[in-house]
Structure formats: C-alpha cells, structure tokens
Biopython code that builds the backbone (N, CA, C, O; Angstrom):
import numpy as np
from Bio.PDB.StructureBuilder import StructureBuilder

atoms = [
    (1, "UNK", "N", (10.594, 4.074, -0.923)),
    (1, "UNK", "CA", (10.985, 2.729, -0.568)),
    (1, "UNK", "C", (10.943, 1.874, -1.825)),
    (1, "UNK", "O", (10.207, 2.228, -2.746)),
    (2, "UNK", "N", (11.906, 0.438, -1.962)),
    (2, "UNK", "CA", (12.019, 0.192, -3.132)),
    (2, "UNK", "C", (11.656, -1.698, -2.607)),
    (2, "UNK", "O", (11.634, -2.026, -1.421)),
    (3, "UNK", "N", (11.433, -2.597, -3.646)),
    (3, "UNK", "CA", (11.849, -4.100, -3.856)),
    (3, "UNK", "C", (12.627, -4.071, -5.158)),
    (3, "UNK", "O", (12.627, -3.329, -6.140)),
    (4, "UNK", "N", (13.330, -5.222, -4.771)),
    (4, "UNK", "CA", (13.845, -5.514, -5.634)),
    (4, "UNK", "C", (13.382, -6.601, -6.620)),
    (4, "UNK", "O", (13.493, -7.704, -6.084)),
    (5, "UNK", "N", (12.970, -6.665, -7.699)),
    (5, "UNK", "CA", (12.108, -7.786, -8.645)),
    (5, "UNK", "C", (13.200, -8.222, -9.825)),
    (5, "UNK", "O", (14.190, -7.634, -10.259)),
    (6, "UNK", "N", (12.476, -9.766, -10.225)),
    (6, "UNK", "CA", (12.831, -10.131, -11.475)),
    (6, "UNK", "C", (11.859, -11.281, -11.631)),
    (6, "UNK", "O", (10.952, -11.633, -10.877)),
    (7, "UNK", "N", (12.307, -11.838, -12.917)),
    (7, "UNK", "CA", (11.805, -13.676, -13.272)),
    (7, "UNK", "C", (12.765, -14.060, -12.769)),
    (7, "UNK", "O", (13.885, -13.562, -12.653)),
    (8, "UNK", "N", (12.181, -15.318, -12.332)),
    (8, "UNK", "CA", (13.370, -16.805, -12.421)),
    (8, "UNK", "C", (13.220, -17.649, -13.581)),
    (8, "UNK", "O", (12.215, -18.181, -14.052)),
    (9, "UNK", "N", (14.460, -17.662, -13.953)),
    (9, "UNK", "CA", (15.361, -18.411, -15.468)),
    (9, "UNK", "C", (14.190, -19.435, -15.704)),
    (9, "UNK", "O", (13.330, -19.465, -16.585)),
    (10, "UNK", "N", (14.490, -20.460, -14.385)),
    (10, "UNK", "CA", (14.084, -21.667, -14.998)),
    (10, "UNK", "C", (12.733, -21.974, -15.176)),
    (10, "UNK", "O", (12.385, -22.896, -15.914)),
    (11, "UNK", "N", (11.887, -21.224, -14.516)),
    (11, "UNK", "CA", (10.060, -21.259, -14.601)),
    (11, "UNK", "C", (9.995, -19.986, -14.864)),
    (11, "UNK", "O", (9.659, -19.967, -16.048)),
    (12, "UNK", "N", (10.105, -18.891, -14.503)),
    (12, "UNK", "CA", (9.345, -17.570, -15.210)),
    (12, "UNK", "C", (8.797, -17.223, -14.092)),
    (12, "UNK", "O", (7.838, -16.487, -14.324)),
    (13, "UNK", "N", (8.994, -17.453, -12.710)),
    (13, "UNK", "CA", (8.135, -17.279, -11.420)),
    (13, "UNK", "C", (8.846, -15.794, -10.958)),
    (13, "UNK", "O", (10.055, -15.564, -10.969)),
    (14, "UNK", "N", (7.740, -14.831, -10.542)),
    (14, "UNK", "CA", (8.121, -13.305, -10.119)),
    (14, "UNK", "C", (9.002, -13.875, -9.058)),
    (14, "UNK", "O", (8.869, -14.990, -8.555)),
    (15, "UNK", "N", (9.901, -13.004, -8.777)),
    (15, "UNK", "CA", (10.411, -13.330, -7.618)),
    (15, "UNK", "C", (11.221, -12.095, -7.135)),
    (15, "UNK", "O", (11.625, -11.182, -7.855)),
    (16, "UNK", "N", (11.425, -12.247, -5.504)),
    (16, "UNK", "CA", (12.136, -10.986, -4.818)),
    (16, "UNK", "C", (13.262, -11.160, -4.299)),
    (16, "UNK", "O", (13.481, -12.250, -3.770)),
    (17, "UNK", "N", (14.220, -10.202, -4.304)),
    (17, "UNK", "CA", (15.804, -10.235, -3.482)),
    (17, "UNK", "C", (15.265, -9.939, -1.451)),
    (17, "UNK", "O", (14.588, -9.172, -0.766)),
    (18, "UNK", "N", (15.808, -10.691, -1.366)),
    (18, "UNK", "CA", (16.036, -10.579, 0.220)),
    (18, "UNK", "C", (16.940, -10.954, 0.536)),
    (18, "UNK", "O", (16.951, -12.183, 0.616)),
    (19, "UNK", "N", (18.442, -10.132, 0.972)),
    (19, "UNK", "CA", (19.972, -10.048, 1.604)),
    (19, "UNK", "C", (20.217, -11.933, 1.047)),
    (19, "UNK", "O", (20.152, -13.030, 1.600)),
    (20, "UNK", "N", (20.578, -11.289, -0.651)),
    (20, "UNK", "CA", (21.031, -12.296, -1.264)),
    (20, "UNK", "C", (20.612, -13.202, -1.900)),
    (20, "UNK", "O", (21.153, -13.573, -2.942)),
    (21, "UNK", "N", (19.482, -13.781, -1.363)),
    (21, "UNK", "CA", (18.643, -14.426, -2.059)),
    (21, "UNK", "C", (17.343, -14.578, -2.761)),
    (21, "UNK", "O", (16.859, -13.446, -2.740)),
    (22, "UNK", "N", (16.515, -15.382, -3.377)),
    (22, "UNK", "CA", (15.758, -14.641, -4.355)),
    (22, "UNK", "C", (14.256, -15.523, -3.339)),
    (22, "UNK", "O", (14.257, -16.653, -2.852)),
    (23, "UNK", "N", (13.512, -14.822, -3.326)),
    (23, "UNK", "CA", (12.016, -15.324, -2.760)),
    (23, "UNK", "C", (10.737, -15.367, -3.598)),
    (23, "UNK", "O", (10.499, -14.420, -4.347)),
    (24, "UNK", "N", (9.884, -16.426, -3.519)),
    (24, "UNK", "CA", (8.861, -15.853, -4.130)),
    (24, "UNK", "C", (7.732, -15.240, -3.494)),
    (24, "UNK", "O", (6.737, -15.106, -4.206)),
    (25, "UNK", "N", (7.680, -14.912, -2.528)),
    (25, "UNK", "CA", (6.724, -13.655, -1.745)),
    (25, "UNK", "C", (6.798, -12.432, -1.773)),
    (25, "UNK", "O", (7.814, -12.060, -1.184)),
    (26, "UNK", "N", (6.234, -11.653, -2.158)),
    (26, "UNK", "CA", (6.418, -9.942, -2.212)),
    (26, "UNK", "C", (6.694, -9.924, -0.651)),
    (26, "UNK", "O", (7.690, -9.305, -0.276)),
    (27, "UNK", "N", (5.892, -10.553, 0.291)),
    (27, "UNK", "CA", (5.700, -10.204, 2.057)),
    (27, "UNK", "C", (7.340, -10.969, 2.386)),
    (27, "UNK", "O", (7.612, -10.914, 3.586)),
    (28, "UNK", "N", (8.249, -11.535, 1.663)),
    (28, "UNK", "CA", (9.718, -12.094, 2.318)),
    (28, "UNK", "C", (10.555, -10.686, 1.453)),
    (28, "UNK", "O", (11.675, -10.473, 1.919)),
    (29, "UNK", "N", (10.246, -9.981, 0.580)),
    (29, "UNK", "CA", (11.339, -9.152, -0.228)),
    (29, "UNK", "C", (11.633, -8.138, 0.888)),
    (29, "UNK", "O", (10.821, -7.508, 1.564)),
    (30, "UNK", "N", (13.187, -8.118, 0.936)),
    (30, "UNK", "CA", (13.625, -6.836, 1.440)),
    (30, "UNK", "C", (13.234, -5.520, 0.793)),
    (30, "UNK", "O", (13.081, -5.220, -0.391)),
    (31, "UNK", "N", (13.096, -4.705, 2.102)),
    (31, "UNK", "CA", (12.545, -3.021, 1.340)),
    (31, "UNK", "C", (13.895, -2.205, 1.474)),
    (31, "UNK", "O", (14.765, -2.455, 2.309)),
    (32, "UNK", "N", (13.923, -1.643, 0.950)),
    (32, "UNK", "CA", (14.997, -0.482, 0.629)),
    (32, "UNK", "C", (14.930, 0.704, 1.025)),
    (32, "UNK", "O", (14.366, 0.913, -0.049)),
    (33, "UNK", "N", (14.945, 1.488, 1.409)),
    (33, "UNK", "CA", (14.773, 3.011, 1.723)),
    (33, "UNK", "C", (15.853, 3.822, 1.078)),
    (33, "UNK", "O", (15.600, 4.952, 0.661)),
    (34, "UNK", "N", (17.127, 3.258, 0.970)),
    (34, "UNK", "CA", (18.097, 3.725, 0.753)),
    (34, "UNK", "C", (18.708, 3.456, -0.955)),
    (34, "UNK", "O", (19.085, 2.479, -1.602)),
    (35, "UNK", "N", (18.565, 4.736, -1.169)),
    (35, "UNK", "CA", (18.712, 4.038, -2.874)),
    (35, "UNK", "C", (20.785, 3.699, -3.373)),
    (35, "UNK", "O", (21.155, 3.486, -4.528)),
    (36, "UNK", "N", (21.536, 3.741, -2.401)),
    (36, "UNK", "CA", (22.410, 3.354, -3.026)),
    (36, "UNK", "C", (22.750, 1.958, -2.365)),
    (36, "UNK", "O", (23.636, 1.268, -2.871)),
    (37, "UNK", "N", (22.002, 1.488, -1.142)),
    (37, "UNK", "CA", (21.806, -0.207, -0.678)),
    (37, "UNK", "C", (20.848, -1.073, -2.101)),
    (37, "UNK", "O", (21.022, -2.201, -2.563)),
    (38, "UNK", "N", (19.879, -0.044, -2.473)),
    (38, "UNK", "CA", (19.340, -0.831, -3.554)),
    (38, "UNK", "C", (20.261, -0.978, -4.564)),
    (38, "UNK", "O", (20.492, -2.099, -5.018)),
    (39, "UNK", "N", (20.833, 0.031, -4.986)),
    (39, "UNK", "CA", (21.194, -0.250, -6.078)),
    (39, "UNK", "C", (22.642, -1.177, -6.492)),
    (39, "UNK", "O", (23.089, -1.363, -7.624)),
    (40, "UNK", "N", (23.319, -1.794, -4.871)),
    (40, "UNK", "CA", (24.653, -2.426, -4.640)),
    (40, "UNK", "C", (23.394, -4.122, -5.258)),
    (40, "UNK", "O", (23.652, -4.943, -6.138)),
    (41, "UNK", "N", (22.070, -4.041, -4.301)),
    (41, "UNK", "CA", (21.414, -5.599, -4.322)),
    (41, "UNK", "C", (21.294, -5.406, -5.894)),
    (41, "UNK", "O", (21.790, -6.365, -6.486)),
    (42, "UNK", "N", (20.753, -4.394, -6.763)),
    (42, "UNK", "CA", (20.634, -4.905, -8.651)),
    (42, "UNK", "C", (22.180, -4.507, -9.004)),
    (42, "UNK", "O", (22.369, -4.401, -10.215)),
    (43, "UNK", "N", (23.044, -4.324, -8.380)),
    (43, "UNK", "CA", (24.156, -4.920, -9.313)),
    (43, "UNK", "C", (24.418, -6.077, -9.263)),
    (43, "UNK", "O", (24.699, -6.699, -10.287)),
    (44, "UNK", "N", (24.384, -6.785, -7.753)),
    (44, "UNK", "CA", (24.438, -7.756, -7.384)),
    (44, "UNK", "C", (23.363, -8.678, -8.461)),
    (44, "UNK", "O", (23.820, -9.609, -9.124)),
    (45, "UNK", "N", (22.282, -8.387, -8.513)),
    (45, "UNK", "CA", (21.437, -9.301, -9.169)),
    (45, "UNK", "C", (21.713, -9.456, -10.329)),
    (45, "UNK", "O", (21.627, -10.558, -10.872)),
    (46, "UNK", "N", (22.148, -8.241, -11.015)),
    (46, "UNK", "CA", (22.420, -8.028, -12.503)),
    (46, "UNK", "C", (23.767, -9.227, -12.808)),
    (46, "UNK", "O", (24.188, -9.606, -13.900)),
    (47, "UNK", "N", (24.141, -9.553, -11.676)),
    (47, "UNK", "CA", (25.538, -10.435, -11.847)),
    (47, "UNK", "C", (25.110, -11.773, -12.021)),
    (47, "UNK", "O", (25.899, -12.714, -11.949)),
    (48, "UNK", "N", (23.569, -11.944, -12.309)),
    (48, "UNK", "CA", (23.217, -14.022, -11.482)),
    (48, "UNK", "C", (22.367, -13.729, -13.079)),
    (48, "UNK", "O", (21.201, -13.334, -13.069)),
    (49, "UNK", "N", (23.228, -14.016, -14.598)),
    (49, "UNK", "CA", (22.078, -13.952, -15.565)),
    (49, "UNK", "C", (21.885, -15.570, -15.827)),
    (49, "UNK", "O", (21.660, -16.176, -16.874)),
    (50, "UNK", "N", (21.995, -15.865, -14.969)),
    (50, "UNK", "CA", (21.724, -18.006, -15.071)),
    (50, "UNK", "C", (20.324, -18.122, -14.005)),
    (50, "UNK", "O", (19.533, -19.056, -14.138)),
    (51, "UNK", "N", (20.157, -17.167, -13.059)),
    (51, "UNK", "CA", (19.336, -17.515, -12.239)),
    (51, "UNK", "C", (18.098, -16.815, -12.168)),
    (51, "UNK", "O", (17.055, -17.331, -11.765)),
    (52, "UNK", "N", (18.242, -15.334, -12.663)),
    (52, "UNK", "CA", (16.875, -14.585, -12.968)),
    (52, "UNK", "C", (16.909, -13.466, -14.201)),
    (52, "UNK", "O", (17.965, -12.853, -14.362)),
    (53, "UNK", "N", (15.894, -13.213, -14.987)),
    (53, "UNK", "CA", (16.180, -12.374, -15.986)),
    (53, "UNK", "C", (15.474, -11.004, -15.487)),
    (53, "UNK", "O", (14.414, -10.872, -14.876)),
    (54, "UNK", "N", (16.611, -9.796, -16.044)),
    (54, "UNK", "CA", (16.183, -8.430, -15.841)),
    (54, "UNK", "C", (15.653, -8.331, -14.600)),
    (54, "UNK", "O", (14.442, -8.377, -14.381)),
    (55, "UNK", "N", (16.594, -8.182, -13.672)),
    (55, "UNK", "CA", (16.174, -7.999, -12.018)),
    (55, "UNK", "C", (15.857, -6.231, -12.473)),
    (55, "UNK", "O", (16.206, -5.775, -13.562)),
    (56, "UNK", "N", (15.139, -5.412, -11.394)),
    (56, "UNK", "CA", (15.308, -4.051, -11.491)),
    (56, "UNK", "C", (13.884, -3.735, -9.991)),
    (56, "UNK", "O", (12.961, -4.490, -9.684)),
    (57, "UNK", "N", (14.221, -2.483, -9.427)),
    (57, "UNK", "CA", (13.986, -2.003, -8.528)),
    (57, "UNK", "C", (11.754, -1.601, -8.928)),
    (57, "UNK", "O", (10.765, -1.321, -9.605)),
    (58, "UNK", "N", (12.089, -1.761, -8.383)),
    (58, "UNK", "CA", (10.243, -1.028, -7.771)),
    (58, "UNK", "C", (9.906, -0.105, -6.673)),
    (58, "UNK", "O", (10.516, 0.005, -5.609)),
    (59, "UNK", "N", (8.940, 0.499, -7.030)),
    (59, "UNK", "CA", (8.237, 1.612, -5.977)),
    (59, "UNK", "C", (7.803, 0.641, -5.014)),
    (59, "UNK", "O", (7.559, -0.469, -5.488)),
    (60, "UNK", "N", (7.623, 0.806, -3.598)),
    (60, "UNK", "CA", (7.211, 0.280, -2.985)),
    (60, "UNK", "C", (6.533, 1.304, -1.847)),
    (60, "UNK", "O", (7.389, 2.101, -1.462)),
    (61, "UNK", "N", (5.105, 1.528, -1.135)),
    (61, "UNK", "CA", (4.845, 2.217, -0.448)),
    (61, "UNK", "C", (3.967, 1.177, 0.776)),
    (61, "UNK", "O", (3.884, -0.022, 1.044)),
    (62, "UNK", "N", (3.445, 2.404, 1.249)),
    (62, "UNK", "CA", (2.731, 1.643, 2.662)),
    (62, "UNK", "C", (1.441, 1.417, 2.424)),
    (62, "UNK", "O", (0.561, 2.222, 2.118)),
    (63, "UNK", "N", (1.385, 0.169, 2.600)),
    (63, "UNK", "CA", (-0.559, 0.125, 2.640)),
    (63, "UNK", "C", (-1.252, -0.350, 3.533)),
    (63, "UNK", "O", (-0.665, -1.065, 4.345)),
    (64, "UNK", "N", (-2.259, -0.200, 3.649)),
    (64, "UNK", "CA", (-3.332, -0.621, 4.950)),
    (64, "UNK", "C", (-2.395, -1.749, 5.398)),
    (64, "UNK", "O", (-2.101, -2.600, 4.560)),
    (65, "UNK", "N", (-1.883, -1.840, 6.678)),
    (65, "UNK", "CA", (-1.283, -2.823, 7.564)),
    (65, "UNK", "C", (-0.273, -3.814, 6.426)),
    (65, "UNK", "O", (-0.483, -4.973, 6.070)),
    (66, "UNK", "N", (0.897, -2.861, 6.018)),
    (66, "UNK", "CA", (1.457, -3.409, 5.484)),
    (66, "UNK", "C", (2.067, -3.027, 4.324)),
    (66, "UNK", "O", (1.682, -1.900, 4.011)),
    (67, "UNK", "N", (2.900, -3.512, 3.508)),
    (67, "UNK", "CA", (3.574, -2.861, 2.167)),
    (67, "UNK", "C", (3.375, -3.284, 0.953)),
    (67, "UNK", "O", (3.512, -4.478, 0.689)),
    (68, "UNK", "N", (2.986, -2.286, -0.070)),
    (68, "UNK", "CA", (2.235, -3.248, -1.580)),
    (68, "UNK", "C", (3.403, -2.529, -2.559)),
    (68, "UNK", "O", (4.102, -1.588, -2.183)),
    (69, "UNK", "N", (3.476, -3.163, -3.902)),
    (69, "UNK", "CA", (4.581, -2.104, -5.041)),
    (69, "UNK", "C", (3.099, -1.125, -5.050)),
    (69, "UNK", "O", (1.965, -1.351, -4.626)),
    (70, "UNK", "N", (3.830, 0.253, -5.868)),
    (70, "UNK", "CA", (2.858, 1.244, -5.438)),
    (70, "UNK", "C", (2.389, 1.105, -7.389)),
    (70, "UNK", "O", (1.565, 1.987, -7.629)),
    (71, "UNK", "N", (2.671, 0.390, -8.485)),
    (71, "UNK", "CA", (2.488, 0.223, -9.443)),
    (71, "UNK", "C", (1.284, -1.140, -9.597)),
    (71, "UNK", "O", (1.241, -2.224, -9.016)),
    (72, "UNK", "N", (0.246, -0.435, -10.794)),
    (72, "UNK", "CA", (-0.730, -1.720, -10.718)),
    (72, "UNK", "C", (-0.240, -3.100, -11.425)),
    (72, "UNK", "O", (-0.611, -4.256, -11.222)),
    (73, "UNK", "N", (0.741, -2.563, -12.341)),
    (73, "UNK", "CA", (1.205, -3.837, -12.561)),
    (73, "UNK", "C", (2.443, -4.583, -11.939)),
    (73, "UNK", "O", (2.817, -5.644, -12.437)),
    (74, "UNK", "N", (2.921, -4.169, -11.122)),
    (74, "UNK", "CA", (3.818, -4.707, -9.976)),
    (74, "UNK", "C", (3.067, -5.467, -9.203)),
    (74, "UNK", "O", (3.466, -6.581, -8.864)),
    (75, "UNK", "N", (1.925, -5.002, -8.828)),
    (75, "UNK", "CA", (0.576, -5.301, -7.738)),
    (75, "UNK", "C", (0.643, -6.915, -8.042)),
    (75, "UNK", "O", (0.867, -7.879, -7.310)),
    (76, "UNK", "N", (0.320, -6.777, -9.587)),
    (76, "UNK", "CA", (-0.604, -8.040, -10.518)),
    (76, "UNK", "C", (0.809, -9.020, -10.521)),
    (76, "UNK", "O", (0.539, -10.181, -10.212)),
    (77, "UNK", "N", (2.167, -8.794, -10.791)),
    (77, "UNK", "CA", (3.113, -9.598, -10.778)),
    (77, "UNK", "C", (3.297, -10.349, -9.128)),
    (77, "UNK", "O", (3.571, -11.542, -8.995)),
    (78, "UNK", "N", (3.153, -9.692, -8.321)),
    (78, "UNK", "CA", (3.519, -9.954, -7.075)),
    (78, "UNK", "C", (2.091, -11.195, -6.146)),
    (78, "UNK", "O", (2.056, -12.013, -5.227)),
    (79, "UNK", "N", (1.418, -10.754, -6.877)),
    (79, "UNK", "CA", (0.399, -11.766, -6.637)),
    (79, "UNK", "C", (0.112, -13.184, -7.387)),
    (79, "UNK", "O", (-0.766, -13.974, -7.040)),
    (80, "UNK", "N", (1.029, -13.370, -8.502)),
    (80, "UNK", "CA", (1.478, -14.559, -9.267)),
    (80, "UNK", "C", (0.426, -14.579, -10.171)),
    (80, "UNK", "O", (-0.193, -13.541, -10.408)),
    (81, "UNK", "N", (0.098, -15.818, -10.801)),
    (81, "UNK", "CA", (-0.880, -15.442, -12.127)),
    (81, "UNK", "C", (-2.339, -14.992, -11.325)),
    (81, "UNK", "O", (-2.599, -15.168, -10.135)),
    (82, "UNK", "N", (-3.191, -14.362, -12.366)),
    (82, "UNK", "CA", (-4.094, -13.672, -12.307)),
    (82, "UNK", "C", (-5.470, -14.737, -11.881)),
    (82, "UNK", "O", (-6.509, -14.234, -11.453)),
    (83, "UNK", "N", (-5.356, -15.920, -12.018)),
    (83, "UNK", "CA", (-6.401, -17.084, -12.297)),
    (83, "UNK", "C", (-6.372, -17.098, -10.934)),
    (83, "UNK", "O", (-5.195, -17.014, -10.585)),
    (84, "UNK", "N", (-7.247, -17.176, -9.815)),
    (84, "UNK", "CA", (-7.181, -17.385, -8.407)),
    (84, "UNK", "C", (-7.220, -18.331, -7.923)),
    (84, "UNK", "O", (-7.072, -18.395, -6.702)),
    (85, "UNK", "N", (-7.484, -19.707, -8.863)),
    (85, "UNK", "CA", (-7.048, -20.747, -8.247)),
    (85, "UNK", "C", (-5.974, -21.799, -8.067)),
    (85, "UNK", "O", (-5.867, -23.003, -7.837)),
    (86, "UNK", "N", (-5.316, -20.843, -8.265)),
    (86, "UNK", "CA", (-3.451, -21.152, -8.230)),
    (86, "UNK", "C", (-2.358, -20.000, -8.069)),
    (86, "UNK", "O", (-2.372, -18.847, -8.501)),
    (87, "UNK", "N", (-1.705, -20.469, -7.548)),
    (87, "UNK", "CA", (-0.184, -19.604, -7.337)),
    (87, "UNK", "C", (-0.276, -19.091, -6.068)),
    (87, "UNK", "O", (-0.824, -19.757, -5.190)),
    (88, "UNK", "N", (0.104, -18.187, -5.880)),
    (88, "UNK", "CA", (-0.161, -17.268, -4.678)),
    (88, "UNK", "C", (-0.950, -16.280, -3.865)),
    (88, "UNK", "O", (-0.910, -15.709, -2.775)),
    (89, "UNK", "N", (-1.769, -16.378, -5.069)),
    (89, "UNK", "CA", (-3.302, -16.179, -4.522)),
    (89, "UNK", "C", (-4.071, -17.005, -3.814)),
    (89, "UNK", "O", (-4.685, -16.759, -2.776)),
    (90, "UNK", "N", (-3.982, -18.434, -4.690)),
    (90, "UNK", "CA", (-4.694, -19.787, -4.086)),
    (90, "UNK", "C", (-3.819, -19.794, -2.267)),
    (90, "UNK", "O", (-4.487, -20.169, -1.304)),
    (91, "UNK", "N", (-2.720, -19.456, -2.130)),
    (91, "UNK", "CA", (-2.111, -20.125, -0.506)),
    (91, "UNK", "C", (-2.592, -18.816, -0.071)),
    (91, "UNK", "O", (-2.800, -18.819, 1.142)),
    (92, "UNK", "N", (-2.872, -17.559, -0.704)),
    (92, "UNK", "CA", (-2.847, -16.593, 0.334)),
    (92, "UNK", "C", (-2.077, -15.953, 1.089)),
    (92, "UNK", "O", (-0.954, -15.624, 0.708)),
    (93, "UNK", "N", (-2.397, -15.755, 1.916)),
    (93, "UNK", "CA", (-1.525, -14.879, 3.463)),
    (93, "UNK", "C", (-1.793, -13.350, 3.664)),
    (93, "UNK", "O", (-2.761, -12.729, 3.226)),
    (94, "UNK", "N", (-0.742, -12.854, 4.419)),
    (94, "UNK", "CA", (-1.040, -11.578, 4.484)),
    (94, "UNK", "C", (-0.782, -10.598, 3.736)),
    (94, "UNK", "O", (-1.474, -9.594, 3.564)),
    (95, "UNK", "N", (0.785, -11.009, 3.011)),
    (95, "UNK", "CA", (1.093, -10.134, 2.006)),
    (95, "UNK", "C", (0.190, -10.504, 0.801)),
    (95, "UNK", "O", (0.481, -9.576, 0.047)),
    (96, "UNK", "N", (-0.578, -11.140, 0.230)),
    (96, "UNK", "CA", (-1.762, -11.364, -1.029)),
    (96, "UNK", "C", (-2.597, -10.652, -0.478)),
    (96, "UNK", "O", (-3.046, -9.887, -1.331)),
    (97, "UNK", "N", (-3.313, -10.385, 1.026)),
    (97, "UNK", "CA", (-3.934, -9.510, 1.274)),
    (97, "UNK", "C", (-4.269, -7.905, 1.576)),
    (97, "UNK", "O", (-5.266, -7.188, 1.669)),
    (98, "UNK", "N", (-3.031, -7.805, 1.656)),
    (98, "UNK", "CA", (-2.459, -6.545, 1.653)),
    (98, "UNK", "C", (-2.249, -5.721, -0.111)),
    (98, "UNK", "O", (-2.691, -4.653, -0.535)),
    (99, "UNK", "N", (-1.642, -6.477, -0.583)),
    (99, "UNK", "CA", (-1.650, -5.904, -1.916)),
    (99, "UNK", "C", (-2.576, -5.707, -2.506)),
    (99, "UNK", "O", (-2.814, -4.816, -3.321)),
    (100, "UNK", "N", (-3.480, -6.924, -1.967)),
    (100, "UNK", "CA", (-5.345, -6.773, -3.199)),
    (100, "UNK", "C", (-5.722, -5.952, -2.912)),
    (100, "UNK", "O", (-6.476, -5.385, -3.703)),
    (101, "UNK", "N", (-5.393, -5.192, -1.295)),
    (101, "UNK", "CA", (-6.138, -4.446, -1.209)),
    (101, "UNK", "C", (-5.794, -2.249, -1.550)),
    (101, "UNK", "O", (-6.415, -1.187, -1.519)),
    (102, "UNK", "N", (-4.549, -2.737, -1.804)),
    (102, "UNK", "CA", (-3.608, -1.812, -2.022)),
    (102, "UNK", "C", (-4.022, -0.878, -3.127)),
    (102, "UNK", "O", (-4.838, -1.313, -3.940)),
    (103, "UNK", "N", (-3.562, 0.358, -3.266)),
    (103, "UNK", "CA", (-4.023, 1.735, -4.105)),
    (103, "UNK", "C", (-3.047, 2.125, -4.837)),
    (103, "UNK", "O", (-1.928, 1.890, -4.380)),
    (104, "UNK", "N", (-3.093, 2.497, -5.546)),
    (104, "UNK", "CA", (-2.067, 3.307, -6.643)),
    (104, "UNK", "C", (-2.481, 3.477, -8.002)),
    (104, "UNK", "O", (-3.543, 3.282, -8.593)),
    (105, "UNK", "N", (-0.979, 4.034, -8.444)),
    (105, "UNK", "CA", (-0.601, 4.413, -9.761)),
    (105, "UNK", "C", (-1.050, 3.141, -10.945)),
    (105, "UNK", "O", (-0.404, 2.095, -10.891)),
    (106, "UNK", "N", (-2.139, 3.274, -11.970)),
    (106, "UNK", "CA", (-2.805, 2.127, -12.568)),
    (106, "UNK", "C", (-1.654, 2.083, -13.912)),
    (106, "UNK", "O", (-1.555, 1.054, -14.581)),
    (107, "UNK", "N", (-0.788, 3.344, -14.225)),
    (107, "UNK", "CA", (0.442, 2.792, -15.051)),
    (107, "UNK", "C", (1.356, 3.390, -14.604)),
    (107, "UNK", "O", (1.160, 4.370, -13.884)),
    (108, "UNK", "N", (3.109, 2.775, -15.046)),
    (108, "UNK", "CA", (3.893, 3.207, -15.267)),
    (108, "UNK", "C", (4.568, 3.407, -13.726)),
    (108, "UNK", "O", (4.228, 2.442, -13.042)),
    (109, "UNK", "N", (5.112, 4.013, -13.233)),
    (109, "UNK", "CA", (5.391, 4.313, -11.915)),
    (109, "UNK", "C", (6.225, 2.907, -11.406)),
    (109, "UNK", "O", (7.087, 3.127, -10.556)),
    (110, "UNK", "N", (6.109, 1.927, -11.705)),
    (110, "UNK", "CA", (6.473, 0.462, -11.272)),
    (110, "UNK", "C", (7.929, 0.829, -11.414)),
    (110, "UNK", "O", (8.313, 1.733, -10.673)),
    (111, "UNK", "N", (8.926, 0.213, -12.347)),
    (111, "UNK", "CA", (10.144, 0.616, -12.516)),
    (111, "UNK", "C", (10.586, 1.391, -11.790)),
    (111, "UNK", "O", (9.962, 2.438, -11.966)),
    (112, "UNK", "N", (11.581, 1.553, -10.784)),
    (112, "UNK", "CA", (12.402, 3.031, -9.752)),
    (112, "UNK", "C", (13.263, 3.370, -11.144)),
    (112, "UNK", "O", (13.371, 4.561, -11.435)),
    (113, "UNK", "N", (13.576, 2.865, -11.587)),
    (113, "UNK", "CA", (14.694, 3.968, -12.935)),
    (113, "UNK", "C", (14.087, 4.346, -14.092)),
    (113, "UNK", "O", (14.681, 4.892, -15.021)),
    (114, "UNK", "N", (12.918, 4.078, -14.075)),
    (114, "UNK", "CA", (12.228, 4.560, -14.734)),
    (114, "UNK", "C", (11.402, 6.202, -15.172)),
    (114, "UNK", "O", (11.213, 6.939, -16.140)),
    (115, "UNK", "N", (11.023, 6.062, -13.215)),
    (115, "UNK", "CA", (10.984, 7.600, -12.836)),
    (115, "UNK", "C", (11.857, 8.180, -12.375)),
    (115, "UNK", "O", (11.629, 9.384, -12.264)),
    (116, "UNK", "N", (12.956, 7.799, -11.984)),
    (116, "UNK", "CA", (14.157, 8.603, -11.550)),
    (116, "UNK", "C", (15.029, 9.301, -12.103)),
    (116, "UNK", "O", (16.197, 9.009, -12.361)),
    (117, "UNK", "N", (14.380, 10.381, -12.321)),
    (117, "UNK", "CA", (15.444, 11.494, -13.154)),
    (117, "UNK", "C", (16.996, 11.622, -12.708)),
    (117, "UNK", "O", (17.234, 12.117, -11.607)),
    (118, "UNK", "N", (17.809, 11.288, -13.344)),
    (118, "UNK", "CA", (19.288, 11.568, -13.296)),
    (118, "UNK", "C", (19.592, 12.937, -13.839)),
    (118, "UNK", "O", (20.754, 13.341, -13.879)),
]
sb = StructureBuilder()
sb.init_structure("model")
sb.init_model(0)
sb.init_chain("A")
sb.init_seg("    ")
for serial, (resi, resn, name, xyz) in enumerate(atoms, 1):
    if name == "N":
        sb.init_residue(resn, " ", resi, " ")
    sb.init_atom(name, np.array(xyz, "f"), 0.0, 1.0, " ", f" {name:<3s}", serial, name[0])
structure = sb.get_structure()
C-alpha cells in the first residue's frame, strides 16, 4: 500500500494527495494498493511544480487500529515538526496516534521507487 507525499511550495508543510488534492494529515491521504492508480496521482502531482516540491510515493502499512508510512522517517514527516508543542502533534487525533505508535523500517524503505526494482 502506498501515500502519496510532498512539501508545499509556499511553507514547506508535509503534505498528502487525496483524489486531487493536497492535505495536511497523513489520516486524510488516500492509500493506494494499486501501483499504476498511484503512479497516474505522482504524475499528476509531478504536473503542480508551483504548488508542492518533489511529490513521490511511500510505503504505507497497517498499524495497530489504523495506517502509519512503514518508514521511520516518513513516520517523523507525517507527524509535522518534531517539537510537540506545535504542529500536528500539538492538535493530535487519531492518525498522530496511530503513527507514534507505529513499527518499522528505522531507514530507507520510505520512498516506493526507491525499493522497487524495475
């Protein structure tokens, strides 16, 4: 399963594709299962270089009641800055809770074209 990630241009804020548009919640990003639906949304994204830089796909798996990127530093992007008393840590919810609590791969693995042997 995949998200789709990038920055946004104008602040630098992580952000996710969901059928078209860009979110800043990992818990609003559309999941993918299907890698040639993903890869129509990063052409699509690859087309908006005014609105986010270097969109590209992520691992995404299942975690305790819910879905985290399966990369630790996807984890750390998706939860907004690291300081907990701001961003998206500070509002919380379920998807911040789900990811903190989430397991994986501590490098590399983040990127889907990264590991995807052609």
């Amino acid at each position: 399963m995949m998200a789709l990630t990038a920055s946004r241009l104008i602040d630098g804020e992580v952000v996710f594709w969901n059928r078209g548009q860009w979110v800043e919640r990992f818990g609003q990003a559309e999941l993918f299962e299907a890698d040639e639906v993903a890869g129509q949304a990063e052409a699509a994204a690859k087309g908006q270089p005014n609105v986010v830089i270097d969109p590209y796909l992520i691992a995404v798996s299942e975690a305790e009641d819910g879905f985290a990127p399966v990369a630790y530093r996807e984890r750390l992007r998706a939860l907004g800055p690291t300081n907990l008393r701001h961003g998206k840590q500070e509002e919380g919810g379920h998807d911040v809770e789900v990811i903190t609590r989430a397991v994986g791969v501590a490098r590399s693995g983040g990127r889907h074209n990264l590991i995807k042997r052609k």
